[in-house]
C-alpha positions in Angstrom: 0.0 0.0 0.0 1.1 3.4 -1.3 1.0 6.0 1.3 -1.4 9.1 0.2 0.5 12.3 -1.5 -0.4 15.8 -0.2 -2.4 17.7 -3.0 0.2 20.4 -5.0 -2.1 22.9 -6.8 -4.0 25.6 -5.0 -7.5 24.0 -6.5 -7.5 20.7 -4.8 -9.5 20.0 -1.3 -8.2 20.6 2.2 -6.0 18.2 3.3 -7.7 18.1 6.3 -11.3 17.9 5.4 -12.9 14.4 6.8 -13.3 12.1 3.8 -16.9 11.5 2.3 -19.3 9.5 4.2 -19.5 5.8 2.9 -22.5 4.9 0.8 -23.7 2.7 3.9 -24.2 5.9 5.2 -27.3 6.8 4.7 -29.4 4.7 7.6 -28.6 7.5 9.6 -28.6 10.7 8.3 -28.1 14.4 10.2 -29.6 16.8 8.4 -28.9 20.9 8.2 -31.6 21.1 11.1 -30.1 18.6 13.2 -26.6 20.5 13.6 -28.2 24.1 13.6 -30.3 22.1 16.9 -27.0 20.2 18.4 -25.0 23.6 18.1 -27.6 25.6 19.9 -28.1 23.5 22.9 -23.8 23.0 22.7 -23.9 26.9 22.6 -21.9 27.1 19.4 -22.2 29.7 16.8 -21.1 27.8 13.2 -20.9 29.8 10.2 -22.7 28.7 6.9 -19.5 27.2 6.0 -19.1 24.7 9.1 -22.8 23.6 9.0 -22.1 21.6 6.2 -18.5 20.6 7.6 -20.2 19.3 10.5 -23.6 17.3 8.9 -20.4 15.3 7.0 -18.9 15.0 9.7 -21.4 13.7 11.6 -22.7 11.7 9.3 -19.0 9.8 8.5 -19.2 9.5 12.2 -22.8 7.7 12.4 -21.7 5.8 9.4 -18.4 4.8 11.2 -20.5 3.4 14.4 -22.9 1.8 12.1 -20.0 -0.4 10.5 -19.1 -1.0 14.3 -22.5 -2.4 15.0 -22.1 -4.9 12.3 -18.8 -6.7 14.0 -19.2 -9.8 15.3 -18.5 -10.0 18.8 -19.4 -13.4 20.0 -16.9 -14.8 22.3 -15.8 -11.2 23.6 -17.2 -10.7 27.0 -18.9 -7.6 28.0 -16.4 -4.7 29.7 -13.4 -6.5 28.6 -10.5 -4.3 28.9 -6.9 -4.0 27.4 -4.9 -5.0 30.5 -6.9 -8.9 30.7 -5.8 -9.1 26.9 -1.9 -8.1 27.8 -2.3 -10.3 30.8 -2.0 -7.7 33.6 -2.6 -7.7 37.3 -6.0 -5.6 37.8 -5.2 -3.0 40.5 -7.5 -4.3 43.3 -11.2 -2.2 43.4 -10.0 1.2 44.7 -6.6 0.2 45.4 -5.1 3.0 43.2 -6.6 5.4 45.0 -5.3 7.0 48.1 -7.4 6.6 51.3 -10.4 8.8 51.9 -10.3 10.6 55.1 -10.9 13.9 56.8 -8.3 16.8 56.5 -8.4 20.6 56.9 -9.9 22.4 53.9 -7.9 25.2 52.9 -8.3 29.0 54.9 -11.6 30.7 52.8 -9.8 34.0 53.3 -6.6 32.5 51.7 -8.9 30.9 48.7 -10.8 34.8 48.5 -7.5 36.4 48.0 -6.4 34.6 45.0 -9.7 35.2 43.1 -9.9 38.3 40.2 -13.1 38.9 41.9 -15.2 38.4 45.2 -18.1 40.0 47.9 -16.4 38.5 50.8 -17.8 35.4 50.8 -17.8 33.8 47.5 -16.3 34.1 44.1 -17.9 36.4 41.7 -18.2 35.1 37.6 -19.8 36.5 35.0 -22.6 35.7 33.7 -22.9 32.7 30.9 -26.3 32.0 30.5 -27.8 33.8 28.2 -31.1 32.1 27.4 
């Protein structure tokens, strides 16, 4: 297998556009309406030239797990994780963690001081919610 050449002239596609959806692709389709929705309730303001980035890249993504969802996975057991397949010790439940006990917070007043902006008793942030 040939490794892929970078386009020379100034007319070809961006190198790093996501490639085409498969033709399997369209069992699941995201359409215009669906990204405008998902970018709203993410709080993201897309030009009219990302919308469409983003429906193909969405789409090449659905497409992607679709392919997924027709492996075969008989004989893989649920949760199976990369240390069982290289033969690892498991760290024992929690045993990677240190142990949970009580300590001194740290000095409010210290905390306060560090802050761009307070009243005196808590931090002050602008506002981010808009809607």
């Amino acid at each position: 297998m040939t490794p892929p050449t970078m386009p020379t002239d100034s007319n070809s596609p961006d190198p790093n556009a996501a490639p085409p959806a498969p033709a399997h692709a369209a069992t699941a389709s995201v359409t215009l309406d669906d990204v405008r929705h998902v970018a709203a309730l993410a709080s993201l303001d897309l030009t009219a030239d990302e919308e469409p980035r983003m429906q193909r890249d969405l789409n090449a993504i659905l497409a992607h797990v679709a392919q997924l969802q027709e492996l075969d996975t008989t004989g893989v057991p649920p949760m199976a994780q990369v240390g069982e397949l290289l033969q690892t010790p498991a760290a024992p439940a929690g045993g990677d963690l240190r142990t949970d006990g009580e300590r001194p917070s740290f000095p409010r007043a210290a905390i306060l001081h560090e802050a761009p902006e307070t009243d005196g008793r808590f931090f002050k942030v602008p506002k981010v919610i808009e809607r």
